[in-house]
N, C-alpha and C positions, 0 to 999 in steps of 0.2 A: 821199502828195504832194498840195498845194494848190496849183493856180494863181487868184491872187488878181483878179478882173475890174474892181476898182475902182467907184465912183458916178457915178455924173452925174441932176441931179435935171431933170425934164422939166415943164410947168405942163398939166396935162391935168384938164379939169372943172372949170377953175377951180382947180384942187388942183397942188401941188409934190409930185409923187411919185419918190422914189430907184428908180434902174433901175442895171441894170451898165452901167459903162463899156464894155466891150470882150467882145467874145463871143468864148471859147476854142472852137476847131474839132477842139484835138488835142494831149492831152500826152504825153512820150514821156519812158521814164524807162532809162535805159541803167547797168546793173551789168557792168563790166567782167568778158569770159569767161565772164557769167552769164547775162544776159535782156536781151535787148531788147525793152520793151514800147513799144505805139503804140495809145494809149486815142484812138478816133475820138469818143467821147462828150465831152472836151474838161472841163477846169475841175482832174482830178486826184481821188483816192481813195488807198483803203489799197492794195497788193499784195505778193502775198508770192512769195519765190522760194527756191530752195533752195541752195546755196551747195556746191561737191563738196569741200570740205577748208577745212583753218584757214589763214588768209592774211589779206592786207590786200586792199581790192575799193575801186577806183575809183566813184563813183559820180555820174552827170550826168542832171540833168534840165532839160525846155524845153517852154514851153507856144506853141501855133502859135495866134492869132489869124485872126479869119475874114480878115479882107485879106493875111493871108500873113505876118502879123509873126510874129517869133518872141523868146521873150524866154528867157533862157539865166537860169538858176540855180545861185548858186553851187557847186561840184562839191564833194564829199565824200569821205575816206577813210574805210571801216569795218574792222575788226578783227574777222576771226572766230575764235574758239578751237577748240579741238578738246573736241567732247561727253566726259563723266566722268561715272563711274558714282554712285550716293549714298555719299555720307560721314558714316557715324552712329558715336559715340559710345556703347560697353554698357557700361551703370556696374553694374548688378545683373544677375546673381549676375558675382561674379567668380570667374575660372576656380580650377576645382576644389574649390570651395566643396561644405559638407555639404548634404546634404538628408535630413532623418528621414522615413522609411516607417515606416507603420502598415500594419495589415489592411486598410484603404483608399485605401492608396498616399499621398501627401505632394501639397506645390504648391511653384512655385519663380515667384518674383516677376522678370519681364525689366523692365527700365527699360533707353531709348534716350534717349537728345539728337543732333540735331541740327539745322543749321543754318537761317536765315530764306531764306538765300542756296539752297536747295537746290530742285531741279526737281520741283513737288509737280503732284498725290498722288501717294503711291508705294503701291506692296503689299506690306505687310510679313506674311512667313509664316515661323513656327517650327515648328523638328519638336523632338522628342527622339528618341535614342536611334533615330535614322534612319528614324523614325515621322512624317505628318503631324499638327501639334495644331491652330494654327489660323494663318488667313489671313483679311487685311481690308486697306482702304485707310486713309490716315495721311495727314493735311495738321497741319505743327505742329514746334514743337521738343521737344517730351517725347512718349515715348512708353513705355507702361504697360502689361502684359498679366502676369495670374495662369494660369498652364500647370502642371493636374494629371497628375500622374506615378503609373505604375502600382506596386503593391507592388515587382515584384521588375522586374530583379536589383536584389540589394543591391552595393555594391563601381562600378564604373567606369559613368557613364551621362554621358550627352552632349547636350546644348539647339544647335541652330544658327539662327540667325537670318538669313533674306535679304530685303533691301529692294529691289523695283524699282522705276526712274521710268519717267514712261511712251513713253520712247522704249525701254522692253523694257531699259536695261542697269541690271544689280543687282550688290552687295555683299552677298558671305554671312561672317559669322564662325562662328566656333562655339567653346563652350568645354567642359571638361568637370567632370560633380559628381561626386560621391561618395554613393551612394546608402548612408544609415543607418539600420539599425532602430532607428525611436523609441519601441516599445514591444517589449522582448526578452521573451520568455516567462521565467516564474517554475515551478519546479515543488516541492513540497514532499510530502514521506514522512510520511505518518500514524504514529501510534505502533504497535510490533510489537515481536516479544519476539527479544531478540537472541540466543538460546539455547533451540532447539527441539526437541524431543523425537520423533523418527523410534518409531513404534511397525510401522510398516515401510516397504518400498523400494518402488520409489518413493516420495517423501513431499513432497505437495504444500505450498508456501510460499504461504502467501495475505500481496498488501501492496498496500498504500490508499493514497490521496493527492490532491494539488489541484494545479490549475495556474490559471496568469492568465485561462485560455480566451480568451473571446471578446475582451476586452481586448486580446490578444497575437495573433489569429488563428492558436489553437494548432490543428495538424492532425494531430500525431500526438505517441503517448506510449510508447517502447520501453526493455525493460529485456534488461538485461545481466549474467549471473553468471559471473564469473570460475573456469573450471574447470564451468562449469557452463551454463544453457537462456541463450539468447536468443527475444527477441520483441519485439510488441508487445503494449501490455497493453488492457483493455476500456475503453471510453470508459462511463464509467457515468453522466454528469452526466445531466440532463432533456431540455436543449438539445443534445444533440451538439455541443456544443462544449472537450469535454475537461476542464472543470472540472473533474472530477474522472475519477480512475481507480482500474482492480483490475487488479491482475498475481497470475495464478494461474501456479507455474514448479515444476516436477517435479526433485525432485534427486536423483540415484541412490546418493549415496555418502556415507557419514557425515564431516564434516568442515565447516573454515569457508570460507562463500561470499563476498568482498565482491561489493555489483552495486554498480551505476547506474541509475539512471532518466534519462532525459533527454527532455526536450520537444522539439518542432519546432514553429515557427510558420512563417506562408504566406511568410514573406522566405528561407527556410531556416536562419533565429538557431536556436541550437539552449542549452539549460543544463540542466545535467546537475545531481544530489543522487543521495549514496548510501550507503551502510551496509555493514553486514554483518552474514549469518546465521551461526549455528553450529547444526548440524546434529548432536546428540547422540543414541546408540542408548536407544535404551528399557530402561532398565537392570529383573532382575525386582522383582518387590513389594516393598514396604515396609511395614510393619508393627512396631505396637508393643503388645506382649504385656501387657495391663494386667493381668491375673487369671488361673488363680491366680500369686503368688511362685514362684517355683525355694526346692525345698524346700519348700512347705506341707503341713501336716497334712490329710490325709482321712480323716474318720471314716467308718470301715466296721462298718455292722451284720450281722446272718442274712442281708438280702437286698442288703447290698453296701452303697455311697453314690455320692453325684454330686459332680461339680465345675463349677465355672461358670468357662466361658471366657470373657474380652471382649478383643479386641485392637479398637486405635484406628489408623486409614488415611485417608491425603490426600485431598482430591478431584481431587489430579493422578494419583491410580493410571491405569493401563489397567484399565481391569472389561469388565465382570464377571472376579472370580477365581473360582475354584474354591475354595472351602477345605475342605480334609480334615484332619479330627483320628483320631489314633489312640492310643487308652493300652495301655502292656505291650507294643508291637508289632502291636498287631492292630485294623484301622481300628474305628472307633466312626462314625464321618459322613462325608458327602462331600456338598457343597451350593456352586449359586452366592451369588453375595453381589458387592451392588453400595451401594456408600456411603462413610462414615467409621469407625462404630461397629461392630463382628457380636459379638454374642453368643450365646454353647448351653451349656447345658446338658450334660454328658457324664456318664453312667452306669457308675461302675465295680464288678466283682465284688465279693463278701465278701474275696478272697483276691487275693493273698498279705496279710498285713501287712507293714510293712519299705519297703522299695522299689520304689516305683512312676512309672511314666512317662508323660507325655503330649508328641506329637508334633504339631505343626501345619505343613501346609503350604499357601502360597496359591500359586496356581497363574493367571497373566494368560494372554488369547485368542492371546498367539504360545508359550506354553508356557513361557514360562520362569518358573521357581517358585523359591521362599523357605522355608526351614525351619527351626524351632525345636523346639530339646526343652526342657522344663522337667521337673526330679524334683520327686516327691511323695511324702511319709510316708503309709504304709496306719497308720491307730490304728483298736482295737479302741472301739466306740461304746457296746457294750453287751457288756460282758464277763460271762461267768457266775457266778454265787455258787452256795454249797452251804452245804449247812446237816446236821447228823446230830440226828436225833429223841432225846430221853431214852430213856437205857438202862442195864439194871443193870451198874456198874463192876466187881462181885463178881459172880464167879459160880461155882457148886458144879456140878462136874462130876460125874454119876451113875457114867461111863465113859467111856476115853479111843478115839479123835480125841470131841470135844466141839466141836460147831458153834455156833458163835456168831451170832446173829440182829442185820444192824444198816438202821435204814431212815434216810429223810432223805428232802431236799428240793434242787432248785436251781430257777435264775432258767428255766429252763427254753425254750418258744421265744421267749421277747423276750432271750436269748440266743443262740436257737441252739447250746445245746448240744447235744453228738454221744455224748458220751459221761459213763456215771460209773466211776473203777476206785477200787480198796483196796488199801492195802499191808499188812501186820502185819509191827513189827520183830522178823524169826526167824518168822517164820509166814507165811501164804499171801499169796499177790496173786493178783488178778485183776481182772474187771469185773463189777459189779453190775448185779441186774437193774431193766429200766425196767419201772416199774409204774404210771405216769401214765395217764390214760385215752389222750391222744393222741397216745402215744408218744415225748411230746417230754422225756423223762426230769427234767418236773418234781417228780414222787418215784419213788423208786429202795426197794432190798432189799438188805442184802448177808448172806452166809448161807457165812463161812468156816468150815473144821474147825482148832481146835489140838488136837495132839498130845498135849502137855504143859502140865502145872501150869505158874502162873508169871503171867507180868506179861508183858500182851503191846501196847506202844503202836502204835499205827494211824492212816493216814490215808486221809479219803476227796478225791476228786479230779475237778474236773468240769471237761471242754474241750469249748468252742464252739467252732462253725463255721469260724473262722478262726487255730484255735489257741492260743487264750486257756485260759489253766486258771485255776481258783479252788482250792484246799485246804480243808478241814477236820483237825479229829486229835483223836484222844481215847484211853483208857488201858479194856484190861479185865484185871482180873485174876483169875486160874482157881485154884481150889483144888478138893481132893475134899474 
C-alpha cells in the first residue's frame, strides 16, 4: 500500500525545490477477520498476512495526515482460493512400457510437462521399484531425467514420480514397466559322437561348447540326461565368464541318453540346446584274417614248415589284445599286440600231412575275445627218392635158398627218410639195411634169400619223415 503526499515547491537559496505536500503520520490497512495493521511510520509499504481459508476478504485502507486528516482509499474485494498440490503431465515411459536389461541393467527416459501457472521450484524425486533413484529441484515446463535400472528382476518393475511445491504439498504417480532381457544368452554343443562305445561302467561322456558369456552376463552352465547325471558343467573360458564349457557326466547303463545344456544369465533368461548320446557296449575284437587262406597249402619238410599269419584291426579296437595262435589244438604263441596290422610267423611239425589247423584268438582288457579257425593242407616239401644200384638180372644159383645182394641210394636227410623196405613178387619182404655213414639211409643193402628158380620182380621203397614213399622195381631172374 502507497499513501501518496503530493508536491508543493518552496524557493529556498534562491532555488524552487519540490518537498511533499503533506506528511503521513499513519497508515492503516484493515483485511476483514484478517489483520488490522497501524504502520505509525506513515507514507504505506508492502505487508503480508495470512489468510485462514478460501473466501472473499474485504479490504480498507486510510492514510492519517500530521493535522489529523484522514484520506480513505477506495475499498477492495480479494478472492482467495484454496492451495492445490502440482499438476504435471508424464508423457515418457508410458505405463507398462518395455525396458531391455543387460548384464548392466538398462535406463528408462521420465519426461514431465507442466505448467507456467504452477507454484515453483518444486522437488521432483523418482524411485523405482520402491528404491530411491534421484531427487532435485525443477523450475520450468519440461522436465527430463535418464533413471538406471538394475539387471534383475526381469518381468513387473515400477518408476514413481513425486513433485513437491514448496508449501510441502506433492503429487506422486507411478507407472509400471516390464523389465526385458536385451541380451538372452546363447548356448551351443560342440561336435561329439552320437554313438559311444562304453568299454566299461561307469562310462564317462566328455561334451564342449560356447556360450554368449560376458555379452549375456552368463552365470551358469548346467546339463541334464534324461534317465541319467544332472549338473553343472566346468566353466573352462579364460575369463570366467562361461564362454565356454566341459560337462564331464558318468552313465551307468548302456542305452540312449537325450540331455540339455542350458545357460543362465544374471536376469535369470535361461536357453537350453541339446542332443543325444547313445551308449553302446564294447562289443569283442574285430579282426580281419588276411594270411594264410582257409585251405592253403603248407609245405612241410624233415624239420616241419612255417606259416605267416597277418590279420588287419581298427584303431577303434580296445587294446591292447592278447592274441593267441594255436595250430592242431596245441598253442603255438600268446603275445600282446597294440595297432592295425600283427603279424608271426608260426612253426608247424613235419606231421601230419593232410589236414591241418590254425586257431587265432584276440582277446581285449575286459576279456572278451574273438576266434577264428582257418584249415590248412600239410604237402610233402621234400619227398624222398630211391634209386637201386646196377645189378646182375641173371643169376646162377650154386644152391638153393640163394641170396640175392641188392644196394641203392635215396634223397636221404634232405628227405628225411625213415626208412628203406623190399618186396619180391612170391619171395621175401622186409627192410634193408642203412649203410650211409650218417645213418640217414642215403645208401641202403638189401640181401633176400629165394628158394626157387624163376623170375622174381621186386621193389624197393623209401618213406620220409612224414610219410611220403618213393618206389623203385626191377626183375632178377634165378636159374642153376
Amino acid at each position: 500500500m502507497t499513501a501518496y503526499p503530493g508536491i508543493s515547491w518552496v524557493l529556498k537559496n534562491n532555488q524552487w525545490q519540490a518537498v511533499d505536500a503533506v506528511t503521513f503520520t499513519e497508515t492503516d490497512l484493515d483485511i476483514q477477520s484478517v489483520v488490522l495493521l497501524r504502520d505509525h511510520r506513515g507514507g504505506g509499504t508492502s505487508y503480508a498476512a495470512t489468510f485462514p481459508g478460501a473466501g472473499n476478504y474485504l479490504i480498507t485502507a486510510l492514510a492519517v495526515e500530521s493535522n489529523g486528516t484522514q484520506l480513505q482509499a477506495p475499498s477492495r474485494t480479494i478472492s482467495v482460493a484454496a492451495a492445490i498440490p502440482p499438476a504435471f503431465t508424464w508423457v515418457t515411459p508410458a505405463d507398462g512400457s518395455a525396458v531391455g536389461l543387460g548384464p548392466g541393467g538398462g535406463t528408462v527416459g521420465v519426461q514431465l510437462a507442466t505448467g507456467s501457472d504452477q507454484f515453483y521450484p518444486w522437488t521432483v524425486s523418482i524411485a523405482h521399484d520402491g528404491q530411491p533413484a534421484t531427487s532435485e529441484q525443477y523450475t520450468g515446463t519440461q522436465y527430463n531425467k535418464t533413471i538406471a535400472l538394475g539387471p534383475t528382476p526381469l518381468g513387473s518393475r515400477s518408476l514413481t514420480v513425486t513433485c513437491t511445491d514448496p508449501n510441502g504439498l506433492a503429487t506422486t504417480q507411478t507407472r509400471s514397466l516390464v523389465g526385458q532381457d536385451s541380451a538372452p544368452p546363447t548356448v551351443a554343443i560342440g561336435p561329439f559322437a552320437g554313438t559311444q562305445t562304453a568299454r566299461s561302467l561307469p562310462y564317462t561322456v566328455t561334451l564342449t561348447g560356447t556360450t554368449s558369456g560376458t555379452s549375456s552376463g552368463v552365470t551358469k552352465v548346467a546339463y541334464a540326461f534324461t534317465g541319467g547325471p544332472t549338473g553343472t558343467a566346468q566353466d573352462t573360458s579364460s575369463g570366467g565368464d562361461w564362454s565356454t564349457w566341459r560337462v564331464q557326466a558318468p552313465l551307468n547303463a548302456i542305452g540312449s541318453y537325450p540331455f540339455t545344456i542350458t545357460a543362465t544369465d544374471s536376469r535369470g533368461t535361461t536357453r537350453s540346446a541339446s542332443g543325444t548320446v547313445t551308449l553302446a557296449a564294447q562289443p569283442p575284437p574285430v579282426f580281419t584274417w588276411v594270411a594264410p587262406a582257409d585251405g592253403s597249402a603248407v609245405g612241410l619238410g624233415p624239420g616241419g614248415g612255417t606259416v605267416g599269419v597277418q590279420l588287419a584291426t581298427g584303431s577303434d579296437q580296445f587294446y591292447p589284445w592278447t592274441v593267441s595262435i594255436a595250430h592242431d589244438g596245441q598253442p603255438a604263441t600268446s603275445e600282446q599286440y597294440t595297432g592295425t596290422q600283427y603279424n608271426k610267423t608260426i612253426a608247424l611239425g613235419p606231421t601230419p600231412l593232410g589236414s591241418r589247423s590254425l586257431t587265432v584268438t584276440c582277446t581285449d582288457p575286459n576279456g572278451l575275445a574273438t576266434t577264428q579257425t582257418r584249415s590248412l593242407v600239410g604237402q610233402d616239401s621234400a619227398p624222398p627218392t630211391v634209386a637201386i644200384n646196377d645189378f646182375d638180372k641173371s643169376q646162377t644159383a650154386t644152391s638153393l635158398p640163394y641170396t640175392v645182394t641188392l644196394t641203392g641210394t635215396t634223397s636221404g636227410a634232405s628227405s628225411g627218410v625213415t626208412q628203406v623196405a623190399y618186396a619180391f613178387t612170391n619171395g621175401p619182404t622186409g627192410s634193408a639195411q642203412d649203410t650211409s655213414p650218417g645213418s640217414d639211409w642215403s645208401s641202403w643193402q638189401v640181401q633176400a634169400p629165394l628158394n626157387t628158380t624163376g623170375s622174381y620182380p621186386f621193389t624197393v621203397t623209401a618213406t620220409d619223415s612224414r610219410g611220403t614213399t618213393a618206389t623203385a622195381s626191377g626183375t632178377i631172374t634165378l636159374h642153376l
